[in-house]
PASEBA-1860 file (N, C-alpha, C; in nm, 3 decimals):
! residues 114
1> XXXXXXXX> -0.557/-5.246/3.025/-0.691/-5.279/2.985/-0.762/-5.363/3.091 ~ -0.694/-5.423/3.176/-0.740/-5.530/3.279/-0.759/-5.444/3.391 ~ -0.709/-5.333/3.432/-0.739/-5.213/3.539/-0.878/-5.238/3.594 ~ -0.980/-5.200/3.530/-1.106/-5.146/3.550/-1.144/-5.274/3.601 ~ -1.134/-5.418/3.501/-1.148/-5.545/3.537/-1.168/-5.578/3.677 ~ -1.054/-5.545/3.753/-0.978/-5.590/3.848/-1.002/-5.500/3.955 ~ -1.074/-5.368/3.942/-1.126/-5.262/4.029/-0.951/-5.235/4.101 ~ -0.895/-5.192/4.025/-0.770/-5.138/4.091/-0.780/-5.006/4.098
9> XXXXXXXX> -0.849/-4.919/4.195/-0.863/-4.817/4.265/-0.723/-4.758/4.296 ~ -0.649/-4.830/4.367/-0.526/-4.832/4.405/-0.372/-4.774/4.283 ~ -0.442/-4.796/4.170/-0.318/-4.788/4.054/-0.396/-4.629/3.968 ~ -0.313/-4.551/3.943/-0.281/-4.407/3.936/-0.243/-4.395/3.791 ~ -0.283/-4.331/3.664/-0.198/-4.363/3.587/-0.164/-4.204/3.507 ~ -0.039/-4.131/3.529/0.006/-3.989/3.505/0.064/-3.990/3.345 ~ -0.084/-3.919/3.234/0.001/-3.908/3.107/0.077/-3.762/3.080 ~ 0.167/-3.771/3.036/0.208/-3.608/2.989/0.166/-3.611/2.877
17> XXXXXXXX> 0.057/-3.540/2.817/0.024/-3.547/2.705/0.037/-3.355/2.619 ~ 0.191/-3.367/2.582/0.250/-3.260/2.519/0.208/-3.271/2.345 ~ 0.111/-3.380/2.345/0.047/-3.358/2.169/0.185/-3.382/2.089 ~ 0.280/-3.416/2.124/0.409/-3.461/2.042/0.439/-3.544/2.021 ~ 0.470/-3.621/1.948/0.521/-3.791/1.925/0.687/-3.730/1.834 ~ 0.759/-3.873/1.902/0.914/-3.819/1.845/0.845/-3.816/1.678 ~ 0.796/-3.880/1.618/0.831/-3.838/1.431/0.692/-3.774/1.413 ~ 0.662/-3.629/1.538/0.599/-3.571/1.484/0.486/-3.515/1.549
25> XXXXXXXX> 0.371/-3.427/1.516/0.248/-3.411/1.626/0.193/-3.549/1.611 ~ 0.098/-3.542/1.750/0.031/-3.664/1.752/-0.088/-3.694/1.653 ~ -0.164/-3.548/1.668/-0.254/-3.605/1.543/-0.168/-3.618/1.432 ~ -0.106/-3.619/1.355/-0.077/-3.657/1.265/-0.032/-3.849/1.239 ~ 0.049/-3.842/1.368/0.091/-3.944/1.389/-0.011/-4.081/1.429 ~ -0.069/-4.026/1.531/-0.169/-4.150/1.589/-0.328/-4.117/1.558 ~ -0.408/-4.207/1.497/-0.518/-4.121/1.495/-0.669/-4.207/1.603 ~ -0.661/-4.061/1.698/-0.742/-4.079/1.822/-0.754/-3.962/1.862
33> XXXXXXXX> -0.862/-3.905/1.909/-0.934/-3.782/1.956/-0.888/-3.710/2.042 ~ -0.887/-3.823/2.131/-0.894/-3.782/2.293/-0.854/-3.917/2.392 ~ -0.708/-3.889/2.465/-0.671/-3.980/2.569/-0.758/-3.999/2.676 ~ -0.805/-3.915/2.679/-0.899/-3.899/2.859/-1.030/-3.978/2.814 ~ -1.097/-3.963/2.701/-1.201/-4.063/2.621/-1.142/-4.230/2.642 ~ -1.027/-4.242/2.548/-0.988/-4.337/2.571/-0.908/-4.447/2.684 ~ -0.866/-4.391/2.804/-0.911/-4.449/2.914/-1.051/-4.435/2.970 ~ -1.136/-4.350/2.949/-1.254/-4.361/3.000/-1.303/-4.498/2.947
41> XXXXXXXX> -1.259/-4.542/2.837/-1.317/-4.637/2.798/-1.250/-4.781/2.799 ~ -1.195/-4.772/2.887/-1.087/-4.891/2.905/-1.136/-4.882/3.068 ~ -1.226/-4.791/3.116/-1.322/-4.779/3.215/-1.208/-4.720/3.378 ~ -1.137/-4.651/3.350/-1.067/-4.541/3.443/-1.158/-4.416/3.453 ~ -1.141/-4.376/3.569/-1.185/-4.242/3.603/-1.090/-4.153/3.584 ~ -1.100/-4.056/3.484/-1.018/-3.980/3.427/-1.060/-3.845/3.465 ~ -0.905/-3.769/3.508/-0.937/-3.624/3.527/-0.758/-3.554/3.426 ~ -0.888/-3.473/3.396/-0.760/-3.358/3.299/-0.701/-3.218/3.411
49> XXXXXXXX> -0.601/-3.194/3.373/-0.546/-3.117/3.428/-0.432/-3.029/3.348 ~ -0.389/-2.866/3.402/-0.263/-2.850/3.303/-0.139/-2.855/3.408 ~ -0.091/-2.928/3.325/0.054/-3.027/3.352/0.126/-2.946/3.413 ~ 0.146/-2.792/3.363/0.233/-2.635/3.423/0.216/-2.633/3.551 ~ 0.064/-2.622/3.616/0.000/-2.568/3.720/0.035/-2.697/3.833 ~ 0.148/-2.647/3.915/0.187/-2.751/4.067/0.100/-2.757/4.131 ~ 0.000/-2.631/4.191/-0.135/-2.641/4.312/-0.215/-2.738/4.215 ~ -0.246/-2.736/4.082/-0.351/-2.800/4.058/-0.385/-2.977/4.021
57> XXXXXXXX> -0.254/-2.950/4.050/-0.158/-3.100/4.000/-0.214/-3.204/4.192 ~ -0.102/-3.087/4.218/-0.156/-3.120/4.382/-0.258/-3.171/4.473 ~ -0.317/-3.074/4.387/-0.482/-3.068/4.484/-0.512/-3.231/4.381 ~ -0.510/-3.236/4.291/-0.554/-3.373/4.202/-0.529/-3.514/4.232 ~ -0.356/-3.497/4.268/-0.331/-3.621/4.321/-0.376/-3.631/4.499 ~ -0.414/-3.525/4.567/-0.420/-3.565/4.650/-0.583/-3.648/4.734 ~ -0.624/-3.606/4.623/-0.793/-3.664/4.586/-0.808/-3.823/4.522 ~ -0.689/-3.878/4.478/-0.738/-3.974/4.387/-0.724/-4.098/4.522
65> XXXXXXXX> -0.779/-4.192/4.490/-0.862/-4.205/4.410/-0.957/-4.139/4.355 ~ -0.991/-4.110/4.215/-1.082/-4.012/4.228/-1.240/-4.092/4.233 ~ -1.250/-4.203/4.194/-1.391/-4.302/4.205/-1.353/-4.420/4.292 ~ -1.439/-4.438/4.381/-1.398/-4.590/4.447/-1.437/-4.720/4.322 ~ -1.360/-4.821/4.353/-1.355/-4.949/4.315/-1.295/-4.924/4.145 ~ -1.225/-4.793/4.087/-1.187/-4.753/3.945/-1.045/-4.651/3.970 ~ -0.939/-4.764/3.873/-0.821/-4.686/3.847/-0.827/-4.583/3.813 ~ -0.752/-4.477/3.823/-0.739/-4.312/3.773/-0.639/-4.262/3.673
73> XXXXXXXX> -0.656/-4.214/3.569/-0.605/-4.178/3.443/-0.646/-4.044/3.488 ~ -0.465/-3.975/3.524/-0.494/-3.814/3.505/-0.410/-3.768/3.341 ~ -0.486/-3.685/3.314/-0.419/-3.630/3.171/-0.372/-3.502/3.194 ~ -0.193/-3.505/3.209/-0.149/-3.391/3.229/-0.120/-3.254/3.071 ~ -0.165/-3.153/3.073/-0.211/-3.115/2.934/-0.038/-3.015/2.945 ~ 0.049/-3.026/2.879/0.166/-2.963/2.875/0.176/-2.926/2.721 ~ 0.284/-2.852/2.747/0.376/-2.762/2.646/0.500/-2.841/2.653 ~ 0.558/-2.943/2.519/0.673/-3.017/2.470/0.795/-2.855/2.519
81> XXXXXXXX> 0.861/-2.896/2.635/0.988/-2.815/2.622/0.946/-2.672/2.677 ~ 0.880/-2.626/2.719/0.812/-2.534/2.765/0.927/-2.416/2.817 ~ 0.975/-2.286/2.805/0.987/-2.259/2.873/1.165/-2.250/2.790 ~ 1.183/-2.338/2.645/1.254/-2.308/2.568/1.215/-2.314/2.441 ~ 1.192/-2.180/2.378/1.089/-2.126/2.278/1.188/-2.235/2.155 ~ 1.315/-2.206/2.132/1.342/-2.285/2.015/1.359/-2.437/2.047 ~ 1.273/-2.478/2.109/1.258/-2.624/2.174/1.087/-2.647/2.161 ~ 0.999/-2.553/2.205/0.874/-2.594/2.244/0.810/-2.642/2.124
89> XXXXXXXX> 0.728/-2.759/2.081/0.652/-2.818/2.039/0.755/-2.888/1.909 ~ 0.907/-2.884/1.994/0.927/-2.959/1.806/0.985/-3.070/1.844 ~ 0.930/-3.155/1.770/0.933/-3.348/1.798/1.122/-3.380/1.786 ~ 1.191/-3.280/1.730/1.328/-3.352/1.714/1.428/-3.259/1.861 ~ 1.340/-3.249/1.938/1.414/-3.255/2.071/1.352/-3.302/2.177 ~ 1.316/-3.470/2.081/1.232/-3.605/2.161/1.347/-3.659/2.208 ~ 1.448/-3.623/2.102/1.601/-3.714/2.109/1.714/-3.656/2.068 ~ 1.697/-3.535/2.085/1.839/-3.460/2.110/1.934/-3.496/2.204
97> XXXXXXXX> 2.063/-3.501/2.140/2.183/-3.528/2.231/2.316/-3.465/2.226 ~ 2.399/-3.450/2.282/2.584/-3.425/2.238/2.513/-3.273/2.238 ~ 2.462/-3.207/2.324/2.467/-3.037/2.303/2.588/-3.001/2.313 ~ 2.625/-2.862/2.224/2.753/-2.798/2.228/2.714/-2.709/2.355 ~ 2.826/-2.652/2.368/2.840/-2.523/2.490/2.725/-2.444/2.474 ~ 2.719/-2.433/2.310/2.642/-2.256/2.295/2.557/-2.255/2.281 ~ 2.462/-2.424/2.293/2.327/-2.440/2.269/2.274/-2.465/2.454 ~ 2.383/-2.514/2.509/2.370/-2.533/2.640/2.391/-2.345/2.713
105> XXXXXXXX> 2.462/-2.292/2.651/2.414/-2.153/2.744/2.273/-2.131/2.696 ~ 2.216/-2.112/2.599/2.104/-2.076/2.551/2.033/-2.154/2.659 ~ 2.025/-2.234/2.637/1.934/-2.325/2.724/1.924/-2.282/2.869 ~ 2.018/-2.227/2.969/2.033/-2.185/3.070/1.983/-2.102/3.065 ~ 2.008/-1.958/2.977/1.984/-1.863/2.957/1.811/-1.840/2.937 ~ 1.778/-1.920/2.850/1.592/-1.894/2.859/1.544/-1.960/2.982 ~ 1.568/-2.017/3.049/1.580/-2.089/3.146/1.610/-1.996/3.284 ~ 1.650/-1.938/3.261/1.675/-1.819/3.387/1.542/-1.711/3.360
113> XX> 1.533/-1.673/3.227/1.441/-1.571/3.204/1.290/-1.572/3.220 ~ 1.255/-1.754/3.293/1.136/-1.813/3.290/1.122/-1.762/3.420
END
């Protein structure tokens, strides 16, 4: 909150914002609109981006600062688990642990097919 204060240009701040909270989606969980609003208003220069896309990620950080004399809040827009369908968007593999073998081939296995 002291960022903007302090004109820290210099400080970067990278959310993954996969809309998931461990006990659950976020709207449900937290109630707020929009992250990129809400550093805007904690007075960061905020840029959205999707979190997937490396060139665009790239090209983003390599611009920031993106305002002189104002910290930067990028909002990376992702998919929770992406890339493992019986994983993507579900909050109880916030804290999954002890995988067996046959959940760990699976995992390889969609994982190769990406």
């Amino acid at each position: 909150m002291c960022a903007s204060k302090h004109r820290l240009s210099n400080l970067t701040v990278i959310v993954d914002d996969n809309k998931v909270q461990c006990s659950g989606p976020t709207h449900q969980v937290s109630n707020f609109s929009s992250l990129a609003n809400m550093f805007r208003g904690f007075g960061f220069s905020t840029e959205e981006v999707d979190g997937h896309n490396v060139n665009a990620m790239k090209q983003l950080f390599e611009r920031a600062p993106v305002s002189a004399g104002q910290p930067t809040a990028i909002i990376c827009h992702t998919v929770m688990s992406k890339g493992l369908p019986f994983a993507e968007n579900n909050a109880e593999w916030h804290w999954k642990s002890n995988l067996d073998q046959e959940m760990l081939r699976t995992m390889y296995a969609a994982l190769e097919a990406t």
